[in-house]
SEVO-772937 format. One record per residue: residue in one letter; z, x, y of N, C-alpha, C in turn. Coordinates in nm, 2 decimals. Layout:
N
a,Z,X,Y,Z,X,Y,Z,X,Y
...
//
This chain:
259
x,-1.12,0.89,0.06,-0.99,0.84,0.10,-0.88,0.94,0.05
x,-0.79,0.99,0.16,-0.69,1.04,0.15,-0.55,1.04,0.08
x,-0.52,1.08,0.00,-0.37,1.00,-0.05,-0.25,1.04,0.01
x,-0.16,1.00,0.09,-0.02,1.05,0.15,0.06,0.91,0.10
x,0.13,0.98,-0.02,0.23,0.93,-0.08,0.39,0.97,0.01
x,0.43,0.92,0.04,0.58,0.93,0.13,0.70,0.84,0.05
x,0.69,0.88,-0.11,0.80,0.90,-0.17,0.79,1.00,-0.23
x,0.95,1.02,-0.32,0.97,1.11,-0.37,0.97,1.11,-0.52
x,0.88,1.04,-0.57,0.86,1.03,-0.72,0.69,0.96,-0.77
x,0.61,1.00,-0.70,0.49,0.98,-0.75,0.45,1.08,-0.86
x,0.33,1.06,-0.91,0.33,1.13,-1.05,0.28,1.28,-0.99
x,0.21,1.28,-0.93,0.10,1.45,-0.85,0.22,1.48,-0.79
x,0.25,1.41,-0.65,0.29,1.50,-0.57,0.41,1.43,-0.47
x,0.51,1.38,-0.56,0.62,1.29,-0.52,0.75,1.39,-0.44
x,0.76,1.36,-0.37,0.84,1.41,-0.26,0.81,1.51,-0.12
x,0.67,1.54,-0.18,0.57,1.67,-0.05,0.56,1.59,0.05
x,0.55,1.47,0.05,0.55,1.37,0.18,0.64,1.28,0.22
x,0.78,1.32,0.15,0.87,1.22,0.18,0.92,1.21,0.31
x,0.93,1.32,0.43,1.02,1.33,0.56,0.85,1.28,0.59
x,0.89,1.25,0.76,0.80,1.21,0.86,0.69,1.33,0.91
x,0.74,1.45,0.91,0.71,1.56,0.93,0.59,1.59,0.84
x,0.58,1.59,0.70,0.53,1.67,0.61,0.43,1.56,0.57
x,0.47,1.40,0.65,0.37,1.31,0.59,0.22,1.31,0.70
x,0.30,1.37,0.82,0.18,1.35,0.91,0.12,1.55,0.90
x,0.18,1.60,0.86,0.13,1.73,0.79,0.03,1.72,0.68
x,0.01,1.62,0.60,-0.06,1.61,0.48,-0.19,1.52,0.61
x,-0.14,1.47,0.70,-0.29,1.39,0.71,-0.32,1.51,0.80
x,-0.31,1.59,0.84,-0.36,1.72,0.94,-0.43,1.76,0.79
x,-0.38,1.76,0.73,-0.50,1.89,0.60,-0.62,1.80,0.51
x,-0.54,1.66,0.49,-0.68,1.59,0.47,-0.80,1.58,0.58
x,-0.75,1.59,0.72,-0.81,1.55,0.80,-0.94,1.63,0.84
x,-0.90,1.73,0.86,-0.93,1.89,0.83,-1.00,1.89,0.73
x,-1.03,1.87,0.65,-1.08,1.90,0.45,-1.21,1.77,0.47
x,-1.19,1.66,0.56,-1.28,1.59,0.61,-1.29,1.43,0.54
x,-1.16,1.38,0.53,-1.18,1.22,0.49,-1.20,1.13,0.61
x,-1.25,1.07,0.52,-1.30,0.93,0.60,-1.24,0.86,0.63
x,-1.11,0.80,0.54,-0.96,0.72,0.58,-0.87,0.76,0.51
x,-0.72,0.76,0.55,-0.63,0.77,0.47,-0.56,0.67,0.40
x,-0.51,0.68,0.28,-0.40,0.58,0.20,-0.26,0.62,0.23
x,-0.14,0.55,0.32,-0.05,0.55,0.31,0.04,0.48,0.18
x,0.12,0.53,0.09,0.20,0.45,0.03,0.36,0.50,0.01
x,0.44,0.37,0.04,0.56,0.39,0.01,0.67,0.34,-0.13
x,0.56,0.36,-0.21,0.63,0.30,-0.36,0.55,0.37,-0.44
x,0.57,0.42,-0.57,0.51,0.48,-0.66,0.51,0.31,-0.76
x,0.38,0.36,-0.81,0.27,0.29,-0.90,0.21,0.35,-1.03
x,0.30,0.49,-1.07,0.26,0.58,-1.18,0.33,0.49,-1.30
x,0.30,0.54,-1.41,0.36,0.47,-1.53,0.50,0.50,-1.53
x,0.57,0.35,-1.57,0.69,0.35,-1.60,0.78,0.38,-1.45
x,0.69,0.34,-1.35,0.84,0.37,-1.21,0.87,0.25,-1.21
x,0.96,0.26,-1.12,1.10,0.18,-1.08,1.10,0.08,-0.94
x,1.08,-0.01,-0.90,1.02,-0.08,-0.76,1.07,-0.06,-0.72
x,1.11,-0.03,-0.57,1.17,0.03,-0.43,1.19,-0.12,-0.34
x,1.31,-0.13,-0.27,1.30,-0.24,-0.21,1.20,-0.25,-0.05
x,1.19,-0.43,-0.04,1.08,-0.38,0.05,1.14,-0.33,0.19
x,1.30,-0.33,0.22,1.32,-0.27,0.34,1.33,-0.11,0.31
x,1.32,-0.04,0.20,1.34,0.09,0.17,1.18,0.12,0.14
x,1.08,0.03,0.15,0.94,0.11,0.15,0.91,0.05,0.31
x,0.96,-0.01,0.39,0.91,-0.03,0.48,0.91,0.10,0.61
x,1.10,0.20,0.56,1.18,0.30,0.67,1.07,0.35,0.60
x,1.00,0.40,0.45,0.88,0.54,0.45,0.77,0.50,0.53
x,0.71,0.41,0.53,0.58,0.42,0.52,0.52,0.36,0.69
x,0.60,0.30,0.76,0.57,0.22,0.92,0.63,0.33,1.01
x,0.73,0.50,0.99,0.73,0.56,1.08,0.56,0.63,1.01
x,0.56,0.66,0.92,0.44,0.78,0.90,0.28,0.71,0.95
x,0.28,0.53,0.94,0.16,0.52,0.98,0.18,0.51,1.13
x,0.29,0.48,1.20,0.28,0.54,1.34,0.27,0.60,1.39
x,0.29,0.75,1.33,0.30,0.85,1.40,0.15,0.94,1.36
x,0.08,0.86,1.24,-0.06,0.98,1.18,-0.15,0.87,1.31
x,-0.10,0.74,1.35,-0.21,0.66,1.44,-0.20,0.73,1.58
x,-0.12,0.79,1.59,-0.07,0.83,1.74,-0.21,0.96,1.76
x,-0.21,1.04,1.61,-0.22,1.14,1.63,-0.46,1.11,1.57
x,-0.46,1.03,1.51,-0.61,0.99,1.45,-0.63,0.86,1.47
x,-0.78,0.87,1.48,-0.84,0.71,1.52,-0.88,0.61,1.39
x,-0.89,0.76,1.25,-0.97,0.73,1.18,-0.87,0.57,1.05
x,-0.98,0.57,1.02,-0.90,0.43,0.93,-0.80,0.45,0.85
x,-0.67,0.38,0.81,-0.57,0.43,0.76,-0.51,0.31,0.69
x,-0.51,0.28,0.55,-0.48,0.19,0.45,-0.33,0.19,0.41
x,-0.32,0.11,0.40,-0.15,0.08,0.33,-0.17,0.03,0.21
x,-0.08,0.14,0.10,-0.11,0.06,-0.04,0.03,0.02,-0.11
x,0.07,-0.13,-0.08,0.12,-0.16,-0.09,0.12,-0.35,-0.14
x,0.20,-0.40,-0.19,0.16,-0.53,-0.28,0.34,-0.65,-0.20
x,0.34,-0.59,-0.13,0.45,-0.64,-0.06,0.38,-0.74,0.07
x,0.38,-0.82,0.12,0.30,-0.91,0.21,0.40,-0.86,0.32
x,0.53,-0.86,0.40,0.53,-0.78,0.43,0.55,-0.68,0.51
x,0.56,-0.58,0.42,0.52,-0.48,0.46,0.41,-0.42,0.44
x,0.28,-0.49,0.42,0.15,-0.48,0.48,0.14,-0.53,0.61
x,0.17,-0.67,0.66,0.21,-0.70,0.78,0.27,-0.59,0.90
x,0.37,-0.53,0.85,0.43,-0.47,0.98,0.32,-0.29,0.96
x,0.29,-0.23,0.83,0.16,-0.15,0.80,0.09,-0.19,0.94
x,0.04,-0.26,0.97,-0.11,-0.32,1.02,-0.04,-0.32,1.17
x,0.06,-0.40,1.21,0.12,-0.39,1.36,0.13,-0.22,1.40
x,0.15,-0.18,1.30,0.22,-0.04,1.29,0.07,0.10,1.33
x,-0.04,-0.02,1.29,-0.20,0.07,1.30,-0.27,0.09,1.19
x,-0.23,0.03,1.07,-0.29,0.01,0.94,-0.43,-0.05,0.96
x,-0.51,-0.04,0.87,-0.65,-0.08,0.88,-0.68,-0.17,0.80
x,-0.67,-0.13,0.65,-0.66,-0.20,0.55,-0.57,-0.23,0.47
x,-0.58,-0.31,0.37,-0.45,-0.31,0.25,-0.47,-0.27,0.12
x,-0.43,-0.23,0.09,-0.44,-0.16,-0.08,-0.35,-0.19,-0.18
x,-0.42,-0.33,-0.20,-0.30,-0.37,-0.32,-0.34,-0.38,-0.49
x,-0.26,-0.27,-0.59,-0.28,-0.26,-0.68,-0.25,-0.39,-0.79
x,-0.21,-0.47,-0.71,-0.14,-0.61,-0.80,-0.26,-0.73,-0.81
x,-0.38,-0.68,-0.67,-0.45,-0.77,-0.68,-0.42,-0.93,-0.61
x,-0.33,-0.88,-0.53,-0.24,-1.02,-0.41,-0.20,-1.10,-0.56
x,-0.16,-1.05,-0.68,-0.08,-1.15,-0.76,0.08,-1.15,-0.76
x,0.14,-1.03,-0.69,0.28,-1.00,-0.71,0.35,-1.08,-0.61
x,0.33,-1.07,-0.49,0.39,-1.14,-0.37,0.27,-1.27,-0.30
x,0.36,-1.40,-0.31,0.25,-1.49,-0.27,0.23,-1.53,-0.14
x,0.29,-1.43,-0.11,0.29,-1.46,0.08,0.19,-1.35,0.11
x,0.16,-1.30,0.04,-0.02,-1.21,0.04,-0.10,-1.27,0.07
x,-0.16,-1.41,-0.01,-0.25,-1.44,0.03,-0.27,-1.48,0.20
x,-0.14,-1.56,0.20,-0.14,-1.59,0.36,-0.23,-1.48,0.49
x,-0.14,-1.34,0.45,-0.16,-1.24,0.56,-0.31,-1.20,0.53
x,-0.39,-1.20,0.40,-0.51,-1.19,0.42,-0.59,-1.28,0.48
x,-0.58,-1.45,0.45,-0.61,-1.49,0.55,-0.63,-1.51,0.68
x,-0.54,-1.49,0.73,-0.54,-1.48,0.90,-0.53,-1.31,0.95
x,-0.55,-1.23,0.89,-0.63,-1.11,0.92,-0.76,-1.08,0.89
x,-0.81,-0.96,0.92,-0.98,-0.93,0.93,-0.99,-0.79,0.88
x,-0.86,-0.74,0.81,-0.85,-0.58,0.74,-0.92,-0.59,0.61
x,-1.02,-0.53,0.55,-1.05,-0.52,0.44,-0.92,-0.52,0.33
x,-0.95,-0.57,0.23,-0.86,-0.56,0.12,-0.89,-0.52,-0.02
x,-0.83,-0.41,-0.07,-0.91,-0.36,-0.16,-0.82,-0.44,-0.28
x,-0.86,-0.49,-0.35,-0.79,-0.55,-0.49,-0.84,-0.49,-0.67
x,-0.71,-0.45,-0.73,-0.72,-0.36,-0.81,-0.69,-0.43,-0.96
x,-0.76,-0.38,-1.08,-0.75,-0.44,-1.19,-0.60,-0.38,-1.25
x,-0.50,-0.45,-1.28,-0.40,-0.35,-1.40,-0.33,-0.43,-1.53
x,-0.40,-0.43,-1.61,-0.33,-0.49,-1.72,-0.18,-0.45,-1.73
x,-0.05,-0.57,-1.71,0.05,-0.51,-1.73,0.13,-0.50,-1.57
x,0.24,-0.46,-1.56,0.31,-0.39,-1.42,0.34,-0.22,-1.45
x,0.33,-0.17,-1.34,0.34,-0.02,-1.33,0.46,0.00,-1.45
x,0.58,-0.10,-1.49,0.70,-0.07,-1.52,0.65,-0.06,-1.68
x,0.52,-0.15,-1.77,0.52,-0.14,-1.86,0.33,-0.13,-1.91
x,0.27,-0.13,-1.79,0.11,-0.09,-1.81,0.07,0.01,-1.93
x,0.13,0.13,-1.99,0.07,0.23,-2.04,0.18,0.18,-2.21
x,0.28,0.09,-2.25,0.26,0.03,-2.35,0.19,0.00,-2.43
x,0.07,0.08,-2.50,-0.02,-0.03,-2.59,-0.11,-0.11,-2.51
x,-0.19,-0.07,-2.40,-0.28,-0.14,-2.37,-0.38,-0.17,-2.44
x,-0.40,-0.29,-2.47,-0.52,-0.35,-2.53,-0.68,-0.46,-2.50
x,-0.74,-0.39,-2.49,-0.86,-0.48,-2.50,-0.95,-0.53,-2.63
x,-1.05,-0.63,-2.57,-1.16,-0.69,-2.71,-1.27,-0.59,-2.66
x,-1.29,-0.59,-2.50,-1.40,-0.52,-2.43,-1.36,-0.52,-2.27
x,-1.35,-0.37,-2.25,-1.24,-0.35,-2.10,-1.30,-0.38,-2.02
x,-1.48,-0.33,-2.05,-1.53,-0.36,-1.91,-1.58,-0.50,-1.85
x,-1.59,-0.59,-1.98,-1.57,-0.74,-1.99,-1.52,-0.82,-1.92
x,-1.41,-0.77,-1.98,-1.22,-0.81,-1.94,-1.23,-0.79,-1.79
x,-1.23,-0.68,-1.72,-1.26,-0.67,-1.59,-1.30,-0.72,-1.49
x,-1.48,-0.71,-1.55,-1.57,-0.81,-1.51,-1.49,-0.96,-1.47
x,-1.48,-1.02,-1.57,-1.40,-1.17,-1.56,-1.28,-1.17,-1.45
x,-1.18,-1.06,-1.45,-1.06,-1.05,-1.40,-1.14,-1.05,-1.27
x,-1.26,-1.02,-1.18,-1.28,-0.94,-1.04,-1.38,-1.08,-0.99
x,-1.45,-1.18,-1.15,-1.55,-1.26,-1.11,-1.38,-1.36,-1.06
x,-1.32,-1.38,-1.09,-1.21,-1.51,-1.11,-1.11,-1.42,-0.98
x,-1.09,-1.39,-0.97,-1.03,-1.30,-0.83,-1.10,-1.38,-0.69
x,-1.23,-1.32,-0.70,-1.30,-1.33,-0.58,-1.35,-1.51,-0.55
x,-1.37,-1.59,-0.65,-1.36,-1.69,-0.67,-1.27,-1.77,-0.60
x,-1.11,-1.70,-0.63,-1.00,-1.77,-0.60,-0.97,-1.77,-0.45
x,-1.04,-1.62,-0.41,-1.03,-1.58,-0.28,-1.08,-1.64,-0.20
x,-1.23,-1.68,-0.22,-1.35,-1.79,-0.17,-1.25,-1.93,-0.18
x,-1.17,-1.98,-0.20,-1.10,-2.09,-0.28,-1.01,-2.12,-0.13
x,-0.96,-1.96,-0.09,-0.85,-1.95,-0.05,-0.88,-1.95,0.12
x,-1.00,-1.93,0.13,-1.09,-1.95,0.28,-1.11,-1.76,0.28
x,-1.08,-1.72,0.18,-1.14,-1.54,0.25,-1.24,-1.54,0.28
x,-1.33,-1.46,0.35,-1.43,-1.34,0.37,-1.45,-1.25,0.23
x,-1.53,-1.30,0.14,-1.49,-1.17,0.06,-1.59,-1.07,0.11
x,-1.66,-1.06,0.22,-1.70,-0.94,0.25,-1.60,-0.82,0.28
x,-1.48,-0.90,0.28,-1.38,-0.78,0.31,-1.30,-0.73,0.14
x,-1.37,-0.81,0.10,-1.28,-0.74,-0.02,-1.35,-0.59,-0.12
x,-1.27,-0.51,-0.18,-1.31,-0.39,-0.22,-1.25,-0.39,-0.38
x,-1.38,-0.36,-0.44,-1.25,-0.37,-0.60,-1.28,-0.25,-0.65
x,-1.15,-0.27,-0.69,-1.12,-0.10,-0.81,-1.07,-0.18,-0.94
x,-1.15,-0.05,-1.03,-1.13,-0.09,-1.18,-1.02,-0.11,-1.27
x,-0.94,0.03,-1.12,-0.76,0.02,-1.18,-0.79,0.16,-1.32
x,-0.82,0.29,-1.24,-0.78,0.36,-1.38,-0.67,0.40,-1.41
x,-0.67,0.42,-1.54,-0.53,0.48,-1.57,-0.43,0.33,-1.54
x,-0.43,0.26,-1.49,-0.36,0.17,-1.51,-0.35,0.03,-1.59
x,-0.31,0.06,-1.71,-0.31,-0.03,-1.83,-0.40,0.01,-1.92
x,-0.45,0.13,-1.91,-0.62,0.18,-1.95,-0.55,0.29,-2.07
x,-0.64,0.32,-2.14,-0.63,0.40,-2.20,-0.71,0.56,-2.19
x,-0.71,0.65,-2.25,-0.83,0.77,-2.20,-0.98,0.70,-2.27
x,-0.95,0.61,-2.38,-1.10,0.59,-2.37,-1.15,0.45,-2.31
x,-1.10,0.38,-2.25,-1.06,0.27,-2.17,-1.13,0.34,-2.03
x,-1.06,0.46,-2.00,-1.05,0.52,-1.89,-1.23,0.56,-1.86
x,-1.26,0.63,-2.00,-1.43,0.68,-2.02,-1.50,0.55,-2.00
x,-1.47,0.48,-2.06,-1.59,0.34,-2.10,-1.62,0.27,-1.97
x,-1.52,0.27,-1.83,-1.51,0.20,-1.76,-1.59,0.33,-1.66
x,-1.56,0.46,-1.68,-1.68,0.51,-1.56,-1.81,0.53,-1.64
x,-1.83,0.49,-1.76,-1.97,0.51,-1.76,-2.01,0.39,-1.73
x,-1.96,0.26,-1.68,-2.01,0.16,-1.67,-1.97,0.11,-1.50
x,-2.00,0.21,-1.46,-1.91,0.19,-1.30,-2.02,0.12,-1.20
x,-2.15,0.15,-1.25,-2.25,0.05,-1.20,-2.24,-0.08,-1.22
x,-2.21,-0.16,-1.36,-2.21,-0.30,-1.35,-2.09,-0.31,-1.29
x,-1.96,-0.24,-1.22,-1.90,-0.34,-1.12,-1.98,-0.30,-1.00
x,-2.05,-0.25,-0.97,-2.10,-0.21,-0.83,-2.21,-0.33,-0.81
x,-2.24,-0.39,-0.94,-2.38,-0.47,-0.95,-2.30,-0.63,-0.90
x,-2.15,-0.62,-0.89,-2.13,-0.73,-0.84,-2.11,-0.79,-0.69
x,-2.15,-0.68,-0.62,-2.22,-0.68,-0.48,-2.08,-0.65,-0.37
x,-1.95,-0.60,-0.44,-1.87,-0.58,-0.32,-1.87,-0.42,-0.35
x,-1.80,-0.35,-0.22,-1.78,-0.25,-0.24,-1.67,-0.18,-0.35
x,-1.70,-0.09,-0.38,-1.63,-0.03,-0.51,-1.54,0.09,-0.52
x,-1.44,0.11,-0.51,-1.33,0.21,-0.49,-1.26,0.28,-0.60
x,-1.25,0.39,-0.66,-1.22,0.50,-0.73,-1.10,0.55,-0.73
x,-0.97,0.50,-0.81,-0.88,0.61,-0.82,-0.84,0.72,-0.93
x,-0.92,0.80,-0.96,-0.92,0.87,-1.06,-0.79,0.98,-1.07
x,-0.79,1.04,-0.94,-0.72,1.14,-0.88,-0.61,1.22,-0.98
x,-0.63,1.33,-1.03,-0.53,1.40,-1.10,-0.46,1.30,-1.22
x,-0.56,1.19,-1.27,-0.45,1.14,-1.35,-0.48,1.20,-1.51
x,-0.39,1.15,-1.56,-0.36,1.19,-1.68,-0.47,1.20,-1.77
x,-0.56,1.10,-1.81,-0.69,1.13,-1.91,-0.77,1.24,-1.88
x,-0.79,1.27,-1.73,-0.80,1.40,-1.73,-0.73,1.55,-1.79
x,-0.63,1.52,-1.79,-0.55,1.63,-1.82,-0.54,1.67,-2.02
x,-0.55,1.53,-2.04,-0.58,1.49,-2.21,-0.73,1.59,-2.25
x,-0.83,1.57,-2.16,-0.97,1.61,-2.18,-1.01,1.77,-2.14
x,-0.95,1.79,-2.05,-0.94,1.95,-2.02,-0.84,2.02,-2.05
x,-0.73,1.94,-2.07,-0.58,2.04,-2.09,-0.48,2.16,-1.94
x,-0.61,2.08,-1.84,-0.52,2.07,-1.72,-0.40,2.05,-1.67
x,-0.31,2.10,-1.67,-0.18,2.06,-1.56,-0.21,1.99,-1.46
x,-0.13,1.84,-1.40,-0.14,1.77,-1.29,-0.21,1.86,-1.19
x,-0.15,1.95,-1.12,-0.18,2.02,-0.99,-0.29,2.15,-1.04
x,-0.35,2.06,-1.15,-0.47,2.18,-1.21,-0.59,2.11,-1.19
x,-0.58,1.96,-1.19,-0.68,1.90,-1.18,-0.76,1.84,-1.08
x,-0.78,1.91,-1.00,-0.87,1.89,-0.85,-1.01,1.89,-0.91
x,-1.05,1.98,-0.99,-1.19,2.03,-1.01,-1.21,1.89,-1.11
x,-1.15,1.85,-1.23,-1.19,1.75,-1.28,-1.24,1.68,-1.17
x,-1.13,1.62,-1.13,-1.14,1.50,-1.02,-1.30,1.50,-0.94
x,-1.29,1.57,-0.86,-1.40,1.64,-0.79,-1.52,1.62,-0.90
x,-1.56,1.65,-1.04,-1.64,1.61,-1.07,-1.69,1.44,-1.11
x,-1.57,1.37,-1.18,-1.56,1.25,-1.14,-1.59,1.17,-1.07
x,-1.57,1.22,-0.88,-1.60,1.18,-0.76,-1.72,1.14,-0.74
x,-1.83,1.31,-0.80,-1.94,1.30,-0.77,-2.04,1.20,-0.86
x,-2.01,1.21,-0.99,-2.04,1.10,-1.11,-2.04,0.97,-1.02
x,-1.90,0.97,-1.00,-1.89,0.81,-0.94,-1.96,0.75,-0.85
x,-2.00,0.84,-0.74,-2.11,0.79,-0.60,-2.22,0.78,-0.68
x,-2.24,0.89,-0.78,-2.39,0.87,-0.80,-2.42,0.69,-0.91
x,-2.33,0.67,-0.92,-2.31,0.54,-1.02,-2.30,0.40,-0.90
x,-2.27,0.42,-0.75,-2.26,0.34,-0.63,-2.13,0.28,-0.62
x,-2.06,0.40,-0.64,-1.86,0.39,-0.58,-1.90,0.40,-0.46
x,-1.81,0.32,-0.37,-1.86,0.36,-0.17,-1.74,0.43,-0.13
x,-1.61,0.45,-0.21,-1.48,0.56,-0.19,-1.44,0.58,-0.24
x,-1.37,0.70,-0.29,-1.31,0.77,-0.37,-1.18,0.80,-0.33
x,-1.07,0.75,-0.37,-0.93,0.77,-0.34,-0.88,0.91,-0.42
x,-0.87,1.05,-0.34,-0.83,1.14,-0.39,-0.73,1.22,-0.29
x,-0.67,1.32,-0.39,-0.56,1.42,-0.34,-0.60,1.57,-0.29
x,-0.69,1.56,-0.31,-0.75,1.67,-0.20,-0.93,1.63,-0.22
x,-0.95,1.64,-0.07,-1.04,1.58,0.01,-1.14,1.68,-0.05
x,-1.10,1.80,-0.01,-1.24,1.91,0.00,-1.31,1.95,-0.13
x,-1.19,1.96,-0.24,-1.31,1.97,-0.35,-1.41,1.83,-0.38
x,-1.35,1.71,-0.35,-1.47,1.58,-0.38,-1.54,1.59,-0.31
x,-1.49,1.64,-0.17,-1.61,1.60,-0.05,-1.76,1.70,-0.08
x,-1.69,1.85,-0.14,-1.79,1.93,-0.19,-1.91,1.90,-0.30
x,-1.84,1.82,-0.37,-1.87,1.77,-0.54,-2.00,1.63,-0.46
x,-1.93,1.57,-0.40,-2.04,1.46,-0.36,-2.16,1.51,-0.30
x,-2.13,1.63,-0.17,-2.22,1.67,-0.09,-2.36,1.73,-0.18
x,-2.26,1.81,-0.32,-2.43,1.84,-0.38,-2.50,1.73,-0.46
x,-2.35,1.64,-0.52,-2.49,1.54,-0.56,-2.62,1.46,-0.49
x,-2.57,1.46,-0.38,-2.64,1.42,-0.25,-2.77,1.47,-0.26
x,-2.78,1.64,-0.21,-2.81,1.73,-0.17,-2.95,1.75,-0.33
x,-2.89,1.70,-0.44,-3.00,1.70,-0.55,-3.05,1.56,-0.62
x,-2.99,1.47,-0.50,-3.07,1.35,-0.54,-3.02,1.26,-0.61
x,-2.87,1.27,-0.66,-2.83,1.20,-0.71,-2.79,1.08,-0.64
x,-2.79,1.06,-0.50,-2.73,0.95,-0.47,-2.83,0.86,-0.37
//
């Protein structure tokens, strides 16, 4: 999975996709580098931002998914926790939804997943983006998790979903700590063991940077090895900022049996 962020304050790469131009420019180079779908978002979710209204994420993010659908067939996610503007995402040629809130922020979410048929990927975050990396605390993260994704999907089944459509992420880096961050990918199998598909956002974040002493826009090669760890553990996607070094990183785990 592709990331085209189309604001101008994401933590990597906030403002390279802000015009219409440079957003459907980033999906020509992921596309090319060879992803499988893209993530559109029009709100940053990095620590400590600032929420965007939903008619000011609606002008970023419904010209760029119109104009990358004009141009590709392939699947294209909206990550966003606004009901919506997931809604007009999806009129717009959206595929799926990507909501890091886990459909708990806006309750008119649940509605649009019900009477849609888009996969939805729902994400763990102790906290809101505005105060997540405060002192995050656990007894046992990957526990805590577990429970948060068993009682999720539960609620969802409750709510008449499909949870064949649902996709969970562990939520790194969000509310996590760097060793929070470790404990949960060495254990990336027991969420895989809970039978949905499993989704990765590692991408250039910060515990990386803690561990190698990488600069943000240094950390592709981490990432990329993470990627490959992670398939070989049965992640089904990897949400990353450049395509080609993961796509490289998975292809030899493949290639040696790791997967």
């Amino acid at each position: 999975m592709g990331i085209i962020n189309v604001t101008p304050d994401s933590f990597s790469d906030g403002g390279r996709c802000s015009s219409l131009e440079s957003a459907v420019a980033q999906a020509d180079v992921l596309v090319a580098a060879g992803a499988d779908l893209l993530d559109v978002g029009g709100e940053s979710t990095r620590p400590f931002a600032v929420p965007v209204s939903e008619e000011e994420e609606l002008r970023r993010v419904v010209p760029a998914i119109q104009a990358i659908r004009q141009k590709y067939s392939l699947p294209i996610s909206i990550d966003t926790s606004k009901a919506e503007v997931a809604r007009q995402a999806i009129a717009a040629g959206a595929d799926m939804i990507n909501d890091v809130s886990a459909l708990r922020h806006d309750p008119a979410m649940i509605d649009l997943v019900r009477t849609s048929t888009v996969p939805v990927v729902i994400m763990h975050m102790q906290g809101t983006p505005g105060d997540m990396q405060v002192e995050p605390l656990y007894q046992d993260v990957v526990a805590e998790i577990m429970e948060f994704f068993s009682e999720r999907l539960s609620w969802l089944r409750s709510q008449g979903v499909d949870c064949s459509r649902i996709i969970l992420d562990p939520g790194i880096g969000f509310g996590k700590t760097k060793t929070h961050n470790l404990i949960i990918l060495k254990n990336l199998a027991a969420f895989a063991a809970l039978g949905q598909p499993l989704l990765l956002g590692h991408s250039r974040k910060r515990f990386l940077g803690d561990i190698t002493g990488a600069q943000v826009e240094e950390r592709d090669l981490a990432t990329a090895v993470v990627s490959a760890l992670a398939v070989m553990q049965g992640v089904s996607i990897v949400r990353v900022h450049d395509v080609s070094s993961s796509r490289q990183a998975i292809q030899l785990a493949e290639a040696m049996g790791g997967v």
